[in-house]
C-alpha positions in Angstrom: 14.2 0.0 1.5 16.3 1.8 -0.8 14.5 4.9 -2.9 16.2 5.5 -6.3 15.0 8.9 -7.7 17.0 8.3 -10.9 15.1 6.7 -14.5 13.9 3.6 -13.8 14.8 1.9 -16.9 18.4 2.3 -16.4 17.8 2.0 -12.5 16.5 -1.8 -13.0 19.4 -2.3 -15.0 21.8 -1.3 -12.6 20.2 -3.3 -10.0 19.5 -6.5 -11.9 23.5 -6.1 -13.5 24.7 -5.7 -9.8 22.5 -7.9 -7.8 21.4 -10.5 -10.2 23.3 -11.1 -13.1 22.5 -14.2 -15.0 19.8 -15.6 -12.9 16.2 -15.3 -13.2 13.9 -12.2 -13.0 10.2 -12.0 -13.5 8.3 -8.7 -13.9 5.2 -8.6 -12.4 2.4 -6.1 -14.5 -0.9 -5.0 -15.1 -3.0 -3.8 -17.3 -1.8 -0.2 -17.2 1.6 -1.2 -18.7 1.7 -1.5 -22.4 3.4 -4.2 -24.4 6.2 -1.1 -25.7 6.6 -0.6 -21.9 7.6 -4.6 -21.3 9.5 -4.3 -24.3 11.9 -1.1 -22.9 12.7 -3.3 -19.6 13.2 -6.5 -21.7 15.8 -4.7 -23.8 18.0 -3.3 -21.3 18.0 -6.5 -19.6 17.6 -9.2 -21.6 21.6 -9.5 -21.8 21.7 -10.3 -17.8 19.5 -12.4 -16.4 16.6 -15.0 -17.5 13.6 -12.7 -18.1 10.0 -13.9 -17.5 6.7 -11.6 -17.6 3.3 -12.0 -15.6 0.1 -10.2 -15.6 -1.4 -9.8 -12.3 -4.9 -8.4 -14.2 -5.3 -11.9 -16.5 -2.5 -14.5 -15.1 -3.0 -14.8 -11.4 -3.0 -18.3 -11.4 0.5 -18.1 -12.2 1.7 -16.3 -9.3 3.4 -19.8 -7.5 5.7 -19.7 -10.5 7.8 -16.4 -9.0 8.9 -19.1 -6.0 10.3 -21.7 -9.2 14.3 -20.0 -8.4 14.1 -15.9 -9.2 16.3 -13.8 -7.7 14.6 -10.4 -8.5 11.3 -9.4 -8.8 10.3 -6.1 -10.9 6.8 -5.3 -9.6 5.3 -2.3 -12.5 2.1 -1.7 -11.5 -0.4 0.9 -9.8 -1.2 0.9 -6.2 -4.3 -1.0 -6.4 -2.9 -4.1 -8.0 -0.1 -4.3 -5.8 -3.0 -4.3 -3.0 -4.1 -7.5 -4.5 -0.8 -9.2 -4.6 -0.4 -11.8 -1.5 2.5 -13.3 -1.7 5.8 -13.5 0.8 8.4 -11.1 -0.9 11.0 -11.7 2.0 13.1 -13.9 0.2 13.4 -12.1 -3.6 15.3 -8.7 -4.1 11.7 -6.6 -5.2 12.1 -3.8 -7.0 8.9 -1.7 -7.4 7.8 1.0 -9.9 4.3 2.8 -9.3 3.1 3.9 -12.4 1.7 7.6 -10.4 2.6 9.1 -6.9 0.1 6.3 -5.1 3.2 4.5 -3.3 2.4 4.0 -0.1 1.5 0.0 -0.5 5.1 -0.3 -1.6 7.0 0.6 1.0 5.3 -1.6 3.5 6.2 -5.1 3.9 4.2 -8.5 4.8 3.2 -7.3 8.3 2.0 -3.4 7.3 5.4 -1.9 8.4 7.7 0.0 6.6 10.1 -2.6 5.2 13.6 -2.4 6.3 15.2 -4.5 3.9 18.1 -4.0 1.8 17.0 -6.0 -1.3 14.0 -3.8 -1.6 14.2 -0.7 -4.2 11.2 2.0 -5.0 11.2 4.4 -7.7 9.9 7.5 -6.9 9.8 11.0 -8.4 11.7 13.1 -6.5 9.2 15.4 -5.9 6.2 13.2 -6.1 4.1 13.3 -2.6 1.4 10.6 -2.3 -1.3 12.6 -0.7 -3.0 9.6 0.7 0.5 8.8 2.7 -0.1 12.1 4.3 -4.0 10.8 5.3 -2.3 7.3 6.6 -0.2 8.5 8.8 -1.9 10.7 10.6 -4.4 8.3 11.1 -2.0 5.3 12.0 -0.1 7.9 14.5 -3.5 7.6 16.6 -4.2 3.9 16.1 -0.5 3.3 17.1 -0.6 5.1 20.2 -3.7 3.5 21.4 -2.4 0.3 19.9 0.8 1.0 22.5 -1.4 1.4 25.4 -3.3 -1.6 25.1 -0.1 -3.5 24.9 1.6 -1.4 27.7 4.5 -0.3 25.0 6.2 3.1 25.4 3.9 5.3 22.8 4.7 7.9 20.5 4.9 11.4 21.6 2.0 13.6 21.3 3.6 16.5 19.2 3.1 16.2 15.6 3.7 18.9 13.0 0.7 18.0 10.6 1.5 21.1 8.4 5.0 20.1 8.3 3.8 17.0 7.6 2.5 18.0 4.3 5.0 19.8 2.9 7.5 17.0 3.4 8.6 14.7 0.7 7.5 11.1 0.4 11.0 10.0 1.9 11.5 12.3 4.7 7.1 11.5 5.4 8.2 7.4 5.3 11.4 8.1 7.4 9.6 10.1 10.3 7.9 6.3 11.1 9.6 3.8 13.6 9.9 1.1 12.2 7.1 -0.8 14.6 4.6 1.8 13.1 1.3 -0.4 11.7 -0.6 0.8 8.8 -3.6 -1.1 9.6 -5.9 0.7 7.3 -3.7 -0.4 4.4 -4.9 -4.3 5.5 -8.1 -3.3 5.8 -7.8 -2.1 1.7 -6.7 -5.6 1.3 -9.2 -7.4 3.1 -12.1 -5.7 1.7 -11.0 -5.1 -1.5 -11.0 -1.2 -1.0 -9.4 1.1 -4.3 -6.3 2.7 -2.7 -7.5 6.6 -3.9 -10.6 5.8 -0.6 -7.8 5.8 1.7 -8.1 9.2 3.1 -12.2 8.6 3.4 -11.8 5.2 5.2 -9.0 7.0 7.6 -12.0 9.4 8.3 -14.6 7.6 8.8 -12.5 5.1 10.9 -11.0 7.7 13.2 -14.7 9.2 13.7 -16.0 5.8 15.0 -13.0 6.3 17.9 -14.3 9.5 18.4 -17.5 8.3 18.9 -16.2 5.5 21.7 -14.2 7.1 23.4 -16.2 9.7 24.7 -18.7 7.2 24.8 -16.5 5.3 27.5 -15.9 8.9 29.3 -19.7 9.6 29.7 -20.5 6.2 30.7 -23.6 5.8 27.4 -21.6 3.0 25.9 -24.0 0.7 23.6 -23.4 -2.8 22.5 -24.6 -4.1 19.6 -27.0 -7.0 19.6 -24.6 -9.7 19.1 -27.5 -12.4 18.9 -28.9 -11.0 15.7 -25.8 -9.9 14.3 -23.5 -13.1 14.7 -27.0 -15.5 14.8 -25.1 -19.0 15.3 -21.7 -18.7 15.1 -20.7 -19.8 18.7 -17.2 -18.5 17.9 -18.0 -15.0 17.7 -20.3 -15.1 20.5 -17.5 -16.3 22.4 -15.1 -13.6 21.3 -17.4 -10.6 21.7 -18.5 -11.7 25.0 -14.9 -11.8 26.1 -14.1 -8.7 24.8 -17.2 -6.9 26.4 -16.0 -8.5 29.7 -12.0 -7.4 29.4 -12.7 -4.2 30.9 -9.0 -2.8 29.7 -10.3 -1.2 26.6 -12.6 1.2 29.0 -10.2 1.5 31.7 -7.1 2.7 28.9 -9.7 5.0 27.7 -10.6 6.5 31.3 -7.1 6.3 32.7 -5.7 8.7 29.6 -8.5 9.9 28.6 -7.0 13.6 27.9 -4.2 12.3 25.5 -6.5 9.5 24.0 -9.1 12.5 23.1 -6.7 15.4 22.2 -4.6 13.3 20.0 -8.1 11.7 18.3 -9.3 15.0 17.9 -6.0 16.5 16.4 -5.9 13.7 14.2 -9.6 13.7 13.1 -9.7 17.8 12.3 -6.3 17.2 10.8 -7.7 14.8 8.1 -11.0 16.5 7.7 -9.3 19.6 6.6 -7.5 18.0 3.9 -10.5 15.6 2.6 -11.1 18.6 0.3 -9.1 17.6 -2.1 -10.3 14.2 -2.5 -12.5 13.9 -5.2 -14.0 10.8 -3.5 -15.7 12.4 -0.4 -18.9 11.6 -1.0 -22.5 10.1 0.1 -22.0 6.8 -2.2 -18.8 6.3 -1.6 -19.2 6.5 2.3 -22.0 3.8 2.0 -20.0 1.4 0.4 -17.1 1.6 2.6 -19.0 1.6 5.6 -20.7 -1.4 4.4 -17.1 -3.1 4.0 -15.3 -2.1 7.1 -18.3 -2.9 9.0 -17.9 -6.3 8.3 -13.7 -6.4 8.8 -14.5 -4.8 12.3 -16.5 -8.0 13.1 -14.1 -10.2 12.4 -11.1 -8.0 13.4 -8.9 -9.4 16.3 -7.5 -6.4 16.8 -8.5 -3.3 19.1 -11.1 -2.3 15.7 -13.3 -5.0 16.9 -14.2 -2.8 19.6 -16.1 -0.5 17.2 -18.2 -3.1 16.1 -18.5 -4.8 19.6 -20.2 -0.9 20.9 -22.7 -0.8 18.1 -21.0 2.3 15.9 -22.3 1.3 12.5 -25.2 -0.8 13.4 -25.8 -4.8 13.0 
């Protein structure tokens, strides 16, 4: 990913003039952008390339049309809509312009990684620090390293300079991350159709369900939920929570590191508590409704989040 700190209007010019001259190049909008906005992009550009336009808010049935032989795409839109695009970006050179400091989504390609490719390009404000990036990671450094154990990979080290964290910029924050580092709750906004400015809330609430399990597995009071009422007749789930309830890893992970697992879940959870301050979102409604939601990714999760529906956290 290349981050360009410079205007963006003469940025996209110097991209598409270099990278793309003469071929096609199809910004992708939404309803935040004005028609002057399209209109200042158009004119720097219209002289290079073959320039096409598509709302993602009123023209998503167009969206196959970006794979009809463009070389660039110019993605101008806030976080949210970008959550709802779904399409493989691997093969165009994307540049992407948040509209506010929410960039997180941007920088992370098809698989929830932070891309690595050279035909990528962000604009940022230099000083601009997305504080739900700050929430994500600390959250992802926990579901990373138990992620790692499950999988018997090297994890990441324990020490984490949270306060350092924050005062970081957004590139020095996305440059601290190997580049195996998963930001699964970014997905789960995706899946379950979750507005982007919840983040730091669903990292909370997420990170107190593993509280909640792991020293559930230490003191042996462990609870499964009634998987008869809450899967009724799909054989398939039956199938796959009875497997998992069987695979005794999860537990034995758990018991086996059980000092690091809880330190580093605890860090982690105080460390995003502290900040949830700020976000104008922390409340009672707002908690219902995501619960509600992730309840339901968690029971068809394949990944180790299933395990927080399998031992009854939020209820049937």
């Amino acid at each position: 990913m290349n981050i360009r700190n410079d205007d963006f209007i003469f940025g996209i010019k110097d991209i598409i003039e270099r990278r793309s001259k003469y071929q096609k190049v199809m910004l992708i909008y939404d309803n935040n952008i004005t028609n002057a906005d399209i209109l200042e992009i158009y004119d720097k550009i219209k002289e290079l390339c073959i320039f096409n336009k598509l709302n993602i808010d009123t023209e998503r049935d167009r969206f196959d049309e970006i794979f009809d032989g463009y070389r660039t795409i110019i993605f101008f839109c806030s976080a949210n809509s970008f959550l709802n695009i779904n399409v493989d970006r691997t093969e165009f050179i994307n540049i992407y312009v948040p509209i506010d400091s929410h960039v997180l989504p941007f920088f992370l390609d098809n698989k929830n990684s932070v891309s690595n490719c050279n035909n990528d390009y962000i604009f940022i404000k230099d000083k601009s620090v997305d504080i739900s990036l700050i929430f994500s990671i600390i959250f992802n450094k926990f579901y990373n390293y138990i992620k790692n154990l499950m999988c018997f990979k090297s994890h990441y080290e324990l020490d984490f300079d949270f306060n350092e964290l924050s005062a970081s910029k957004t590139e020095d924050i996305i440059n601290s991350v190997d580049s195996d580092f998963e930001f699964v709750d970014i997905q789960i906004l995706r899946e379950c159709d979750i507005e982007y400015e919840l983040l730091p809330l669903v990292d909370y609430l997420i990170i107190n369900a593993f509280s909640l399990v792991i020293r559930s597995v230490r003191n042996h009071t462990l609870t499964m939920v009634d998987l008869y009422k809450a899967v009724k007749n799909d054989s398939a789930l039956i199938d796959r929570f009875y497997a998992l309830a069987n695979n005794e890893l999860f537990s034995n992970i758990i018991n086996l590191n059980y000092n690091c697992i809880n330190s580093l879940c605890e860090k982690c959870r105080l460390a995003i508590l502290d900040r949830l301050s700020v976000c104008e979102e922390f409340n009672e409604q707002n908690i219902k409704i995501i619960l509600s939601k992730i309840k339901k990714y968690f029971k068809s999760s394949n990944n180790i989040l299933a395990y927080l529906y399998l031992y009854d956290v939020f209820g049937v």
